[in-house]
N, C-alpha and C positions, 0 to 999 in steps of 0.2 A: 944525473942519476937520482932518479928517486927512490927515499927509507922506505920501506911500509913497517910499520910500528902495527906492535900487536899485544895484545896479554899474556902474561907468562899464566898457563894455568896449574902449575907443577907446586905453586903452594898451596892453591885451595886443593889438589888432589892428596897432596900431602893430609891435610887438615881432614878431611872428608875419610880418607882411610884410618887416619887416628880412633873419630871419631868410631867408626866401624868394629877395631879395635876394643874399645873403653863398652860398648854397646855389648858384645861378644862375651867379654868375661864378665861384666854382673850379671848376664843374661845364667851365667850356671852358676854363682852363688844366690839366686832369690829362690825362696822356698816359698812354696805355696800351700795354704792353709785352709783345709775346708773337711766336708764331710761328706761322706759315700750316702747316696741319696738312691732307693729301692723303689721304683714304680711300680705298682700294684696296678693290675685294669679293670678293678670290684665295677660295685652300680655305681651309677648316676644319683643314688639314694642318697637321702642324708648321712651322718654321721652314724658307724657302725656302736653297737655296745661291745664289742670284743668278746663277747660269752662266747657265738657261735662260729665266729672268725680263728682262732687260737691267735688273737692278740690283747694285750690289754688297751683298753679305750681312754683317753687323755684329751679332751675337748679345751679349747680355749675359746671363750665368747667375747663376742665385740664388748660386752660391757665389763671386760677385765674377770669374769670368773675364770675359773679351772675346776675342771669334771674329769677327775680321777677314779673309771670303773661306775660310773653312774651316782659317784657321790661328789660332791659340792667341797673340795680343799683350798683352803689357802697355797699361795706359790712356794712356802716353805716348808708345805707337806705334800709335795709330791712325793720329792726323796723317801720317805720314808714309807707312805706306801705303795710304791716303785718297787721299794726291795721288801717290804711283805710279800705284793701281787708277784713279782719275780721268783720268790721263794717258795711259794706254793705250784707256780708254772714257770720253772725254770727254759723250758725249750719255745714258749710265748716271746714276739716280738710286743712292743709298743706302736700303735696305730695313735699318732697326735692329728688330730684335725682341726684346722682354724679356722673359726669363722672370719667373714670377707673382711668387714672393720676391722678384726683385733686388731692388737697394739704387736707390730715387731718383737720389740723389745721384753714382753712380757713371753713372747714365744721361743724368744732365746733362752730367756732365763729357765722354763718348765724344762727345754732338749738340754739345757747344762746339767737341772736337778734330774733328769731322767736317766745322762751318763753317769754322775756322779753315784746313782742308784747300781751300777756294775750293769748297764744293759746297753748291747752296741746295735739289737737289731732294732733298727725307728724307721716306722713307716710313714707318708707326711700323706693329707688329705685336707681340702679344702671343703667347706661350707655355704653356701651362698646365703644362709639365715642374717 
């Protein structure tokens, strides 16, 4: 009489549905983290001034400045006048536009100091300068 031997596969399905399991439930404890992002279909033109758009204009250039409404601010004054430009045109979103080089980083920081400003509607636009 011939055995035939074979693999028991009831542990690795064991193992495989744990795993399914463990997979399942932190699947509904991660929280995800981001921000509601508004596409606009304007021109193909450069970067708008916001005067005739009803937004305020926030420019950031590959060489690290920030153009806050057609003036030249450092990144620690945006904030503030964010909530000037806000306070004069409360129902204005913010239109940020980045040029293609800028720096990430330095673009995070302006949409931090723009909410920190009490403003949620940002519009995002790129620049090819």
């Amino acid at each position: 009489m011939e055995e035939t031997t074979g693999i028991d596969l009831a542990p690795m399905l064991d193992f495989v549905l744990n795993l399914l399991i463990f997979f399942i439930i932190t699947a509904v404890f991660v929280k995800e983290l981001g921000f509601q992002v508004q596409r606009h279909g304007g021109s193909a033109g450069g970067p708008s001034t916001g005067k005739d758009t009803g937004s305020i204009s926030v420019v950031v250039k590959a060489s690290g400045d920030v153009i806050v409404d057609g003036r030249l601010v450092d990144v620690r004054a945006v904030r503030p006048n964010i909530v000037r430009l806000h306070a004069q045109k409360p129902d204005w979103g913010v239109m940020v536009t980045a040029e293609k080089n800028s720096e990430s980083g330095l673009l995070v920081q302006v949409m931090d100091q723009i909410k920190q400003g009490g403003v949620d509607n940002i519009s995002f636009g790129t620049s090819s300068r």
